[in-house]
Biopython code that builds the backbone (N, CA, C, O; Angstrom):
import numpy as np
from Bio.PDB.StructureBuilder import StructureBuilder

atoms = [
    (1, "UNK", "N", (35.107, 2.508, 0.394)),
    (1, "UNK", "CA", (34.117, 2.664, -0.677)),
    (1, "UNK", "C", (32.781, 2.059, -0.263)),
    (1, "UNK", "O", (31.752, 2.708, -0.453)),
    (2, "UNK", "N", (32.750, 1.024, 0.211)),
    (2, "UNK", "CA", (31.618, 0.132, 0.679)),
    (2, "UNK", "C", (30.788, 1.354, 1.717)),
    (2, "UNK", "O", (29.678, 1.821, 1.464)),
    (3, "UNK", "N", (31.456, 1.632, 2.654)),
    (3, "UNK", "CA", (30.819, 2.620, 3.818)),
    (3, "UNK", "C", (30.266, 3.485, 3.318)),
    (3, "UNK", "O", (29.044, 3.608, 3.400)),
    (4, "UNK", "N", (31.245, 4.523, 2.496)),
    (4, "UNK", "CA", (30.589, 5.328, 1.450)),
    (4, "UNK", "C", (28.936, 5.097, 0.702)),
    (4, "UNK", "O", (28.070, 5.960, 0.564)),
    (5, "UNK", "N", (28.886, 3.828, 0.355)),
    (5, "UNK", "CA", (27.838, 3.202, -0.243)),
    (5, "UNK", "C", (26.687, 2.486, 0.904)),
    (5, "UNK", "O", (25.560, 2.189, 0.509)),
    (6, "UNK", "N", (26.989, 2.319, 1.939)),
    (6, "UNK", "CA", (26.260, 1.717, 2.826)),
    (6, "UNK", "C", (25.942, 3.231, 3.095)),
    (6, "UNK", "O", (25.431, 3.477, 2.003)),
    (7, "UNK", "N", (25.885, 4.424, 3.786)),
    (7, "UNK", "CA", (25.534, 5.563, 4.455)),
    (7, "UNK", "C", (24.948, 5.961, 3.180)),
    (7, "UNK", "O", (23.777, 6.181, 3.490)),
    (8, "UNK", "N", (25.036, 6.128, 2.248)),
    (8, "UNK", "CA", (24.355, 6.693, 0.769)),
    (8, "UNK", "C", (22.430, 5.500, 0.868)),
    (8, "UNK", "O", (21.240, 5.792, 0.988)),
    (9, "UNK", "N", (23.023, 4.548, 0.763)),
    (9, "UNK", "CA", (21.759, 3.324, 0.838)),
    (9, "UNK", "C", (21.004, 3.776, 2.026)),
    (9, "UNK", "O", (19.786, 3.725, 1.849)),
    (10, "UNK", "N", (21.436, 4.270, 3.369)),
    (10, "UNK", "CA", (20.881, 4.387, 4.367)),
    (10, "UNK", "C", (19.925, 5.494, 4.093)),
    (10, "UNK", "O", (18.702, 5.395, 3.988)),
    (11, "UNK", "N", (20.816, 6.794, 3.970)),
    (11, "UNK", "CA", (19.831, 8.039, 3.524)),
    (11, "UNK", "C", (19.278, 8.114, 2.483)),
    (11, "UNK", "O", (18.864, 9.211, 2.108)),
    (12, "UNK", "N", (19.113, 7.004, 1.731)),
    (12, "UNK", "CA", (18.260, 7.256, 0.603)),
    (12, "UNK", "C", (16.886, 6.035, 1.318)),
    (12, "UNK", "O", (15.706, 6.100, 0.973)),
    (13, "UNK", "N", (17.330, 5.222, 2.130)),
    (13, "UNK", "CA", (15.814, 4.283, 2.738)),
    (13, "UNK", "C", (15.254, 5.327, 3.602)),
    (13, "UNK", "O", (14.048, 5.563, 3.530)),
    (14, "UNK", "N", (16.149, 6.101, 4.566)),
    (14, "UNK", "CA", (15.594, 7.021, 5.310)),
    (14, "UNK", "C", (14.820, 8.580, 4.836)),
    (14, "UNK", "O", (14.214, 9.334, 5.598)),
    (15, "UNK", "N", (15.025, 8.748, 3.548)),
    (15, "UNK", "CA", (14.500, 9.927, 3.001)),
    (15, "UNK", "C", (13.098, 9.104, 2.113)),
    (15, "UNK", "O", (11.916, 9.328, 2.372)),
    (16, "UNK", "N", (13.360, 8.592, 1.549)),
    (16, "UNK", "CA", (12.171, 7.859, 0.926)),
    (16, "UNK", "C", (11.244, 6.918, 1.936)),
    (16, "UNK", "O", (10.153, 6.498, 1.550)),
    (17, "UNK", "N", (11.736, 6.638, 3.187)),
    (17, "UNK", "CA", (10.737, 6.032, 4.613)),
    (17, "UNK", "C", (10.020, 7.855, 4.863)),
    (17, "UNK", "O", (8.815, 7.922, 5.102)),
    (18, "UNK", "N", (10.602, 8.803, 4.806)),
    (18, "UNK", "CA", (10.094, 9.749, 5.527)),
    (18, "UNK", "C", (9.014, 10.434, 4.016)),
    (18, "UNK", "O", (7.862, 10.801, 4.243)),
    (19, "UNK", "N", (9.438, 10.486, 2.985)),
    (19, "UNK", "CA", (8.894, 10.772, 2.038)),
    (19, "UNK", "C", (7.201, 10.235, 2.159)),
    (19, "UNK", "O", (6.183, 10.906, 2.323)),
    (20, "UNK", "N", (7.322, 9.275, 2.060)),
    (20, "UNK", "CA", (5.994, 7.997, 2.213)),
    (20, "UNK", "C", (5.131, 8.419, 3.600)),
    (20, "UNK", "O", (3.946, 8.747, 3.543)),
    (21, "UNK", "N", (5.885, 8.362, 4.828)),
    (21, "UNK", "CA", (5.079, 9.462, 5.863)),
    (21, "UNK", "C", (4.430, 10.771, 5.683)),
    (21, "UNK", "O", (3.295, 10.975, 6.114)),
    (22, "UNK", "N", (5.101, 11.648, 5.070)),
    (22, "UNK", "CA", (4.543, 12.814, 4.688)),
    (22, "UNK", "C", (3.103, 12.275, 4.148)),
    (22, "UNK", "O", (1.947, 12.336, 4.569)),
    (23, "UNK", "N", (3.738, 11.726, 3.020)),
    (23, "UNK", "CA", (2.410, 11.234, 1.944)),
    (23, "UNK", "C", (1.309, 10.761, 2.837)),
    (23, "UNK", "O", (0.191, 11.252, 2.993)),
    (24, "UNK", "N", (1.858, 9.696, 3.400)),
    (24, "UNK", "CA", (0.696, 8.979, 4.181)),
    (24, "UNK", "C", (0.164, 10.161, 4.887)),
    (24, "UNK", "O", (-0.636, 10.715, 4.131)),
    (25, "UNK", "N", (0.279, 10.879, 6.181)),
    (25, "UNK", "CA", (-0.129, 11.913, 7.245)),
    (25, "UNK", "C", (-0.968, 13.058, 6.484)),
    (25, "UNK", "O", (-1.879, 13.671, 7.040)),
    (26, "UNK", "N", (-0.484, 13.325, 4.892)),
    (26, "UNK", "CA", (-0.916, 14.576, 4.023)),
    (26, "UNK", "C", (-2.592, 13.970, 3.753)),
    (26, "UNK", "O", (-3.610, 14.647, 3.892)),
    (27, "UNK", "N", (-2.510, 12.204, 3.246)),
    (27, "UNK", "CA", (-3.806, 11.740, 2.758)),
    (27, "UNK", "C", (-4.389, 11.867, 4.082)),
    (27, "UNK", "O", (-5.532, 12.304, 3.942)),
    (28, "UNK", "N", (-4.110, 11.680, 5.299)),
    (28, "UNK", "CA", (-5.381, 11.486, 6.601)),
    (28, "UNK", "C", (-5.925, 12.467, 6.579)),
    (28, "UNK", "O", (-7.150, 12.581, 6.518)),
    (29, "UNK", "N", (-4.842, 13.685, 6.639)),
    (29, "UNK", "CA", (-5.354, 14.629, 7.098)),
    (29, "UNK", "C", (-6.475, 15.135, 6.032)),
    (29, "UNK", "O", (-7.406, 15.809, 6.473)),
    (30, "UNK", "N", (-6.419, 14.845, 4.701)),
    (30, "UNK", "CA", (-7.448, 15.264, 3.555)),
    (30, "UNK", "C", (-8.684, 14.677, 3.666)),
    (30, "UNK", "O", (-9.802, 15.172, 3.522)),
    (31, "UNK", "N", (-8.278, 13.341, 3.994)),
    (31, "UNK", "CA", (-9.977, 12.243, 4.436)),
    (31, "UNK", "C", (-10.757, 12.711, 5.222)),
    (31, "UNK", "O", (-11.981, 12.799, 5.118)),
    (32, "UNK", "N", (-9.536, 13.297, 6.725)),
    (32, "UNK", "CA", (-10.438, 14.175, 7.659)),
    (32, "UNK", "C", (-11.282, 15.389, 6.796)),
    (32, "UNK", "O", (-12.464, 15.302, 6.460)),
    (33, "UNK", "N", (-10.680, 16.153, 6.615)),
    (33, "UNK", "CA", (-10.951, 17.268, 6.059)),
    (33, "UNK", "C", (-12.568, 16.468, 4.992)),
    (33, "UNK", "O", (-13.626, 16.261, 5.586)),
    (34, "UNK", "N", (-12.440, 16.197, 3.705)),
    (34, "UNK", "CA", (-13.778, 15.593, 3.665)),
    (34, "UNK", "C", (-14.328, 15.084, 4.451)),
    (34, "UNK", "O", (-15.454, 14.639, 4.228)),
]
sb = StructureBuilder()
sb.init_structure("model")
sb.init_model(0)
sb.init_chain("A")
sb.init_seg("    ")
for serial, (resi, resn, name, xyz) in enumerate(atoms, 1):
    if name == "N":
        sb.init_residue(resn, " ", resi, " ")
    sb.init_atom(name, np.array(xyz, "f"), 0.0, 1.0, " ", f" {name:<3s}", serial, name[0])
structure = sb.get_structure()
């Protein structure tokens, strides 16, 4: 059960770490753009 819950915790830091990249890379590229 624990493992279960440790790999769940993982892909949810790793989807929401990559989420926040998008975000971040989407704003540069807009700053550029202005």
């Amino acid at each position: 059960m624990s493992v279960v819950l440790r790999i769940c915790s993982l892909l949810f830091v790793l989807t929401s770490y990559r989420c926040e990249h998008i975000m971040l890379t989407v704003m540069f590229k807009l700053k550029i753009c202005l």
